[in-house]
C-alpha positions as a Python dict, from the first residue, in 0.01 Angstrom:
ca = {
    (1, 'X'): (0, 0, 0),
    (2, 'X'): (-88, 3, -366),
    (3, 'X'): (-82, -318, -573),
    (4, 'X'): (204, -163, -755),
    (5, 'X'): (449, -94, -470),
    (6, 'X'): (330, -442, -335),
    (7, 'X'): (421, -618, -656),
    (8, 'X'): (798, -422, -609),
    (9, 'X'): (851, -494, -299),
    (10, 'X'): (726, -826, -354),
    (11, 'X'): (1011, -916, -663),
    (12, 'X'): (1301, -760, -464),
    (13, 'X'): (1165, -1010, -172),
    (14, 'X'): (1226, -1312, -401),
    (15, 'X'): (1579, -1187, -530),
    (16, 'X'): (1664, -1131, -165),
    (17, 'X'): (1537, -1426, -52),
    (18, 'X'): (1768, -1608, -362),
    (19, 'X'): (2088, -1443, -244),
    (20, 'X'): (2072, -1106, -487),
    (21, 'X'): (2135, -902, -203),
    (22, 'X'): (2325, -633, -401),
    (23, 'X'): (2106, -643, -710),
    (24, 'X'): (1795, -591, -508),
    (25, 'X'): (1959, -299, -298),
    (26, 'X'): (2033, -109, -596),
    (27, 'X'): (1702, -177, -770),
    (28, 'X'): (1538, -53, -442),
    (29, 'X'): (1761, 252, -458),
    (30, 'X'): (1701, 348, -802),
    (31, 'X'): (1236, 317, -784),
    (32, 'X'): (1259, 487, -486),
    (33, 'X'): (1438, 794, -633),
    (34, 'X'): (1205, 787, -886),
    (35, 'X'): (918, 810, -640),
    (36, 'X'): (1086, 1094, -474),
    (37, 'X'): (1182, 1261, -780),
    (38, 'X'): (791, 1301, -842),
    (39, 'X'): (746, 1392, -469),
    (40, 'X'): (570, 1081, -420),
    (41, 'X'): (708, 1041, -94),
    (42, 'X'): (470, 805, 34),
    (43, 'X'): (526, 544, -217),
    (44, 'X'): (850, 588, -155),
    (45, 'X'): (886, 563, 198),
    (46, 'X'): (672, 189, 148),
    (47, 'X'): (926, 95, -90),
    (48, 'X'): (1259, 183, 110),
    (49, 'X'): (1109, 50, 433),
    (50, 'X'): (962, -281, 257),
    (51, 'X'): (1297, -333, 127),
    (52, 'X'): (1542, -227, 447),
    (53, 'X'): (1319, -490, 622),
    (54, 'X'): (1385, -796, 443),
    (55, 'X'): (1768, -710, 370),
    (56, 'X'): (1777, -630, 751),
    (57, 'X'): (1631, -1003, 858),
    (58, 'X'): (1860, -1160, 593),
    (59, 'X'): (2184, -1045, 816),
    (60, 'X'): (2505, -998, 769),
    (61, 'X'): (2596, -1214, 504),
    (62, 'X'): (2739, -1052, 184),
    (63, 'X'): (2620, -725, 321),
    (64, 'X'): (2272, -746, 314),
    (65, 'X'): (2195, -576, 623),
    (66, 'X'): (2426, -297, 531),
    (67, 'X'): (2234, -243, 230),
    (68, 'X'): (1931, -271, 427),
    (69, 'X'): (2075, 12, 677),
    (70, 'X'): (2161, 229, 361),
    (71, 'X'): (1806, 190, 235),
    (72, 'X'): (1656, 274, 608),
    (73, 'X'): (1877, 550, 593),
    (74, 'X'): (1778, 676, 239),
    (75, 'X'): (1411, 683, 406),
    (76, 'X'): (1489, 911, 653),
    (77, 'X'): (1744, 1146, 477),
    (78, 'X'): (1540, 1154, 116),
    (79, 'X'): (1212, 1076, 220),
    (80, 'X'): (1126, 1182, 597),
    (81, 'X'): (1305, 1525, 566),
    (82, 'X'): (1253, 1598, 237),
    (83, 'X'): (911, 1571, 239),
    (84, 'X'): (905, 1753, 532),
    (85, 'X'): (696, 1483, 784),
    (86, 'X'): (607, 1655, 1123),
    (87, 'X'): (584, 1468, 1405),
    (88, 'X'): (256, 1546, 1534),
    (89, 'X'): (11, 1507, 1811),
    (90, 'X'): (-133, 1150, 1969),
    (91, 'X'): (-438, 1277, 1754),
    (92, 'X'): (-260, 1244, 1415),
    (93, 'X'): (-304, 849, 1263),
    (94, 'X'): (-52, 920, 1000),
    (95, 'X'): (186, 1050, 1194),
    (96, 'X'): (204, 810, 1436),
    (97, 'X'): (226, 521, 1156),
    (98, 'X'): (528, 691, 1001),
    (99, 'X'): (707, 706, 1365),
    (100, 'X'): (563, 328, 1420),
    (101, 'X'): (738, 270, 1062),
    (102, 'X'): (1117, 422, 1214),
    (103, 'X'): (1077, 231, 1509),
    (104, 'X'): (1003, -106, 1356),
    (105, 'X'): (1326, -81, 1107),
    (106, 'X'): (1529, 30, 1400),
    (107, 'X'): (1470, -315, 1563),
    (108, 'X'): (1525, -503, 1264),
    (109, 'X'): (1883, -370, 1293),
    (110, 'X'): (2116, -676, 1361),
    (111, 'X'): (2295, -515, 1702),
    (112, 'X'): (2634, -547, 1534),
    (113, 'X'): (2539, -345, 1194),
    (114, 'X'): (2741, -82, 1185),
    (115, 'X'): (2490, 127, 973),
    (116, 'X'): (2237, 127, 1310),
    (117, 'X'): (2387, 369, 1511),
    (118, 'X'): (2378, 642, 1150),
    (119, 'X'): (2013, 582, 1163),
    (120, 'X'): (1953, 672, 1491),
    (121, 'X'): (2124, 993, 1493),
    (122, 'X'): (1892, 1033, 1136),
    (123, 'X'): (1548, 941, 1286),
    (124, 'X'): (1628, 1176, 1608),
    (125, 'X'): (1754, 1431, 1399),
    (126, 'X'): (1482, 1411, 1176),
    (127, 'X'): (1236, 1458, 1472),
    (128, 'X'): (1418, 1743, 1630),
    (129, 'X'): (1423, 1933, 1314),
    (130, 'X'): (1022, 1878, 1260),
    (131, 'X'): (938, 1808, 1593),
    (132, 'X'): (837, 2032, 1962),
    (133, 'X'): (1150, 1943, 2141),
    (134, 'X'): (1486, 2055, 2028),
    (135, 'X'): (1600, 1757, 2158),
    (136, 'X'): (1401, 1500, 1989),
    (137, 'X'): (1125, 1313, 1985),
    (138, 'X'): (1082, 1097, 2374),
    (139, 'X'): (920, 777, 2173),
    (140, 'X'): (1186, 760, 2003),
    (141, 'X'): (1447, 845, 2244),
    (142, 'X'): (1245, 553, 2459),
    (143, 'X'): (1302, 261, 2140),
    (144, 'X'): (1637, 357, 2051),
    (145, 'X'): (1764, 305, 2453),
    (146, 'X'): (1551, 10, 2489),
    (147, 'X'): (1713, -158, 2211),
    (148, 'X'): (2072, -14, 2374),
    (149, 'X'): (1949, -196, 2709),
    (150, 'X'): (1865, -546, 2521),
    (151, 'X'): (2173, -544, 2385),
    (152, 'X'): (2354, -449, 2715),
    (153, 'X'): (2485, -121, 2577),
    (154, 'X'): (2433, 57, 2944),
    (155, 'X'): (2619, 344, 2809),
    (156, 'X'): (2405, 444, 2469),
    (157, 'X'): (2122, 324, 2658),
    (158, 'X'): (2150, 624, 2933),
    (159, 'X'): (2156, 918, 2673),
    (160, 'X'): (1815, 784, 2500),
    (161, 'X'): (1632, 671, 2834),
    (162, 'X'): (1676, 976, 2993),
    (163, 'X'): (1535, 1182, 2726),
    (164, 'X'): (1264, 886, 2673),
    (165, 'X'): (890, 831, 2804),
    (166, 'X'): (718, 793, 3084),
    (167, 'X'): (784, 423, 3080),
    (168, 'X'): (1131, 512, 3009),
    (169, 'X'): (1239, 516, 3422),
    (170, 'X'): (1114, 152, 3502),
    (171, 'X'): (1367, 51, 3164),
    (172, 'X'): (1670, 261, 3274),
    (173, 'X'): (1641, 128, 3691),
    (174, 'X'): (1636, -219, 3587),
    (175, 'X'): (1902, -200, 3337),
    (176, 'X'): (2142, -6, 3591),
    (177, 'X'): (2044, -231, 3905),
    (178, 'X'): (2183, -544, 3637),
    (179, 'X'): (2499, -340, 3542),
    (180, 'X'): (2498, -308, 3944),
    (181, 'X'): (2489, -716, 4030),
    (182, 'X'): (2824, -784, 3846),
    (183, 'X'): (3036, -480, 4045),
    (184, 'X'): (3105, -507, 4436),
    (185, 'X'): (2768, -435, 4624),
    (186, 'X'): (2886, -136, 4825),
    (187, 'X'): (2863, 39, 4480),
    (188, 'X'): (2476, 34, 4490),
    (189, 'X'): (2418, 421, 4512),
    (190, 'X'): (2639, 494, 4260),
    (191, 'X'): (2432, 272, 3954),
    (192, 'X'): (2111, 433, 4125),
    (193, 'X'): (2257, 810, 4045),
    (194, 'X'): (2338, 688, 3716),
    (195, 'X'): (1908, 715, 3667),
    (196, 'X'): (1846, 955, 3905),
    (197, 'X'): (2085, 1229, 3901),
    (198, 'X'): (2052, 1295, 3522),
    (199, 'X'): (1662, 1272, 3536),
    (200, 'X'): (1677, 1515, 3801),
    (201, 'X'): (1914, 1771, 3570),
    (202, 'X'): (1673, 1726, 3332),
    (203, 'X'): (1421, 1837, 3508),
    (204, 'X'): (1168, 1517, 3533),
    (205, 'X'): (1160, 1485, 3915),
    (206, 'X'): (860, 1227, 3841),
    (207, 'X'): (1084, 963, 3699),
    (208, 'X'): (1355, 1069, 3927),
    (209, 'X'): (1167, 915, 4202),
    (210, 'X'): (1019, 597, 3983),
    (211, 'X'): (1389, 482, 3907),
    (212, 'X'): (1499, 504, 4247),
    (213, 'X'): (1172, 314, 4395),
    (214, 'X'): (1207, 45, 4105),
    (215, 'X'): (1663, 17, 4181),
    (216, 'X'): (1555, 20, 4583),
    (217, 'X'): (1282, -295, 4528),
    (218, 'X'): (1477, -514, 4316),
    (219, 'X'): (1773, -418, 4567),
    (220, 'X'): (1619, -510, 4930),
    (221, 'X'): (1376, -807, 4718),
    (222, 'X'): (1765, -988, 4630),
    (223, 'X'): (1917, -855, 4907),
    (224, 'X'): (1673, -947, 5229),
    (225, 'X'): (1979, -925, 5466),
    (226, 'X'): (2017, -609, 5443),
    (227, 'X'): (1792, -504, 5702),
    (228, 'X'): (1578, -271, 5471),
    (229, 'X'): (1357, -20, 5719),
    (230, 'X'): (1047, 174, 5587),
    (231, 'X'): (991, 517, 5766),
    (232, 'X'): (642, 661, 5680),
    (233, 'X'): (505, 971, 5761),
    (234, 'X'): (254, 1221, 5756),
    (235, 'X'): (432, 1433, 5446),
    (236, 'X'): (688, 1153, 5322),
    (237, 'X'): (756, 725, 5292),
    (238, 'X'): (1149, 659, 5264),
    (239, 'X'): (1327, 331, 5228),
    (240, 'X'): (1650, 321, 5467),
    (241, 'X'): (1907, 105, 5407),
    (242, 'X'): (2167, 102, 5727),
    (243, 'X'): (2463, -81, 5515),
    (244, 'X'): (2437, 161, 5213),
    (245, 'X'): (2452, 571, 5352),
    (246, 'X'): (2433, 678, 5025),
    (247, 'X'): (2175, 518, 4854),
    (248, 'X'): (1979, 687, 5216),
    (249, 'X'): (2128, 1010, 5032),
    (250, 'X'): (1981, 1023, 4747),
    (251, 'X'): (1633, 905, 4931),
    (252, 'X'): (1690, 1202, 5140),
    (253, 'X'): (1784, 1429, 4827),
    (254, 'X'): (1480, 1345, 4659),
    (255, 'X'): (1266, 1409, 4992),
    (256, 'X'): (1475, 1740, 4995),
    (257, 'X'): (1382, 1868, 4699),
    (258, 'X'): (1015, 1838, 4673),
    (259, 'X'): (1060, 2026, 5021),
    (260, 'X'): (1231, 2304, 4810),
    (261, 'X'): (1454, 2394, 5120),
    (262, 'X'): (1837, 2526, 5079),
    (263, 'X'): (1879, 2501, 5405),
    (264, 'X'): (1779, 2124, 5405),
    (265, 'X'): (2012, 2115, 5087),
    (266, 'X'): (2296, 2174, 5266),
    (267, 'X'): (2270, 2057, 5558),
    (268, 'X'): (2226, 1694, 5400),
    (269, 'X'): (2516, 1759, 5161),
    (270, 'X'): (2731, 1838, 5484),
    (271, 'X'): (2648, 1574, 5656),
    (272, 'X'): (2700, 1328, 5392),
    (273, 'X'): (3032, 1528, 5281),
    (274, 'X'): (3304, 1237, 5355),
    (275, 'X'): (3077, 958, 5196),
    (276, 'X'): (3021, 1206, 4886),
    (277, 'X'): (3373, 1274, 4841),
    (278, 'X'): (3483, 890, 4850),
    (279, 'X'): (3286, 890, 4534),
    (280, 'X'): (3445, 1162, 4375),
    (281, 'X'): (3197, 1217, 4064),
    (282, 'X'): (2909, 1366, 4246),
    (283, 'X'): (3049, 1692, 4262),
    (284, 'X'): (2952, 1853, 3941),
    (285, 'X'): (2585, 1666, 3951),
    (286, 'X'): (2528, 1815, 4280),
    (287, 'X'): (2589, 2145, 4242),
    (288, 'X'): (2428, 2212, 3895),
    (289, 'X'): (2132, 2041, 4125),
    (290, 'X'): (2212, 2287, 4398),
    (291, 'X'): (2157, 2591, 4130),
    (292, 'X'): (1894, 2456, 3920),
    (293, 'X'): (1635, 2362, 4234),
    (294, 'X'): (1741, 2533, 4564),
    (295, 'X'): (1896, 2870, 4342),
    (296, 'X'): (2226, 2821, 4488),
    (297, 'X'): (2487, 2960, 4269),
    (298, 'X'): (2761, 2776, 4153),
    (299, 'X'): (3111, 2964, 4192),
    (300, 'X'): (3221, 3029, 3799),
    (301, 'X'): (3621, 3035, 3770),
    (302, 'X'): (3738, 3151, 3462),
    (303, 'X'): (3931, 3413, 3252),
    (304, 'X'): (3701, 3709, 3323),
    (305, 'X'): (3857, 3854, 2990),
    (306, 'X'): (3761, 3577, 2779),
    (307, 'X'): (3405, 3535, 2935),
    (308, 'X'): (3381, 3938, 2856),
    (309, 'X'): (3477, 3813, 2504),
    (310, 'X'): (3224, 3526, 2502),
    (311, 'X'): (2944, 3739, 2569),
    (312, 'X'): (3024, 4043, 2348),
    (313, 'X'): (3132, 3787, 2016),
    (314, 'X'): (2855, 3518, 2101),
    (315, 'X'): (2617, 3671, 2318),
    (316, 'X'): (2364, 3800, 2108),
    (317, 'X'): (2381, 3558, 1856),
    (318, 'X'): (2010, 3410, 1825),
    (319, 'X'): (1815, 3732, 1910),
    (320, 'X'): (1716, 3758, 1514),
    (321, 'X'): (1644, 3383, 1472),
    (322, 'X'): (1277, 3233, 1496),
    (323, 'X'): (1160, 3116, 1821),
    (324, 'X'): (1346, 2881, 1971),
    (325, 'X'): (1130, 2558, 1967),
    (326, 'X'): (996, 2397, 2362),
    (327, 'X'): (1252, 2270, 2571),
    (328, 'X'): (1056, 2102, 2852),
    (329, 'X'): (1121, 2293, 3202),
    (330, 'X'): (1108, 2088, 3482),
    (331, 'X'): (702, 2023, 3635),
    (332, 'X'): (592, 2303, 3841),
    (333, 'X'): (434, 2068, 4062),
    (334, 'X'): (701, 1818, 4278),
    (335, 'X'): (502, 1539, 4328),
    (336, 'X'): (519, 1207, 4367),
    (337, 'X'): (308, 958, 4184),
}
């Protein structure tokens, strides 16, 4: 940072810290554009971030940290995107500073500023547009629901884990085996699917499997009277619980589909049928895993004339548009770690 933008940042600190929350949010506004108005974007981005910071920690009081959200979101929407900022390999130091720099304003956000849940959709917007996956950068997918899960937002938390990291599964198990504790403990198998089912849609077997083992532990570690068996193998290790069917199901499932057998597939969906429907909201999950790993089809219903419509109005819509950019497929290789 150059004495300059230091010596800003460092005069809107003292007006802050004296109460000037408004003054200093508009003087912040107003350099910055200038910056950007030379396509300085770099000074820029230090002033906007210097200043969302300390408005941020200075909370709610007389809107400070919604100026402070208005200034994180200037970075993003003026700055980021304008100057075009790719996100980049592990190989790229800048890069991975200005993602470092998104992800340390997002958890400056008070969790009841209303102006936190615009930047999100900015900074994963902004990395879809100038990132590999159409669907956003998995960092940042991996902050943003890890801040959701701190702040006991199980629902926000899901959409962000699942697209997240690695590290992502061990975040999302734990957070749905809490959720689990307060609700009646039959319902075990149904907070597991909440991690696994959508992992496996998405193709990530891997942390399919790492959420379940992670749910499973904490379960039978709080839970010794259950009666927890461990079946090993020559091919396979499963973890039976004899009070719980379903949580055995989705064991099984897992087992299943590294085993890429239909057969297997529905045989174990017959014989848990009754349990299954109990639940009711498996349905749709199971079959789109049916199709997407054993090639089963799922029956369409539908107006055939407005599906003929579909396809002729819609159908060819993206054949002159650039290459679509990388949607990960799901691994070639079903392994477990």
């Amino acid at each position: 940072m150059s004495s300059r933008i230091d010596k800003v940042i460092a005069r809107q600190r003292e007006k802050i810290a004296d109460g000037a929350y408004y003054e200093a949010h508009q003087q912040l506004r107003v350099i910055a554009a200038r910056y950007i108005k030379q396509s300085n974007y770099d000074a820029a981005a230090e002033i906007l971030a210097g200043g969302a910071k300390e408005l941020l920690k200075a909370g709610s009081q007389q809107g400070a940290s919604a100026s402070g959200g208005d200034l994180a979101i200037m970075l993003v929407m003026e700055v980021y995107n304008k100057a075009e900022w790719e996100i980049s390999g592990g190989d790229d130091a800048e890069g991975r500073a200005r993602k470092k720099r998104l992800i340390e304003l997002l958890r400056e956000f008070p969790s009841d500023e209303p102006t936190r849940k615009r930047y999100i959709q900015e900074i994963i917007g902004w990395s879809a547009k100038f990132g590999p996956l159409e669907r956003g950068d998995a960092e940042l997918h991996h902050a943003v629901g890890s801040v959701y899960a701190e702040d006991n937002e199980p629902y926000e938390a899901e959409k962000h884990l699942i697209l997240g990291t690695s590290e992502s599964a061990e975040t999302l198990a734990k957070l749905e085996y809490e959720w689990y504790t307060s609700d009646e403990p039959h319902t075990a198998a149904i907070y597991a699917s909440r991690a696994v089912f959508p992992y496996l849609l998405t193709g990530n077997l891997r942390s399919a499997n790492k959420a379940l083992l992670i749910f499973t532990s904490r379960l039978s570690a709080a839970n010794p009277q259950l009666g927890v068996q461990d079946i090993s193998s020559a091919s396979a290790d499963a973890r039976v619980f004899p009070a719980l069917p379903l949580l055995n199901f989705i064991s099984l499932l897992l087992l299943t589909i590294q085993r890429g057998s239909a057969d297997l597939f529905r045989q174990l969906t017959a014989h848990y049928a009754a349990q299954i429907k109990e639940v009711g909201i498996w349905d749709d999950a199971l079959a789109q895993i049916g199709e997407q790993y054993f090639a089963i089809k799922i029956p369409r219903q539908g107006n055939p004339l407005m599906d003929m419509m579909s396809g002729m109005l819609f159908g060819g819509q993206n054949k002159a548009q650039k290459p679509a950019k990388k949607v990960e497929a799901p691994p070639s290789s079903m392994e477990l770690d």
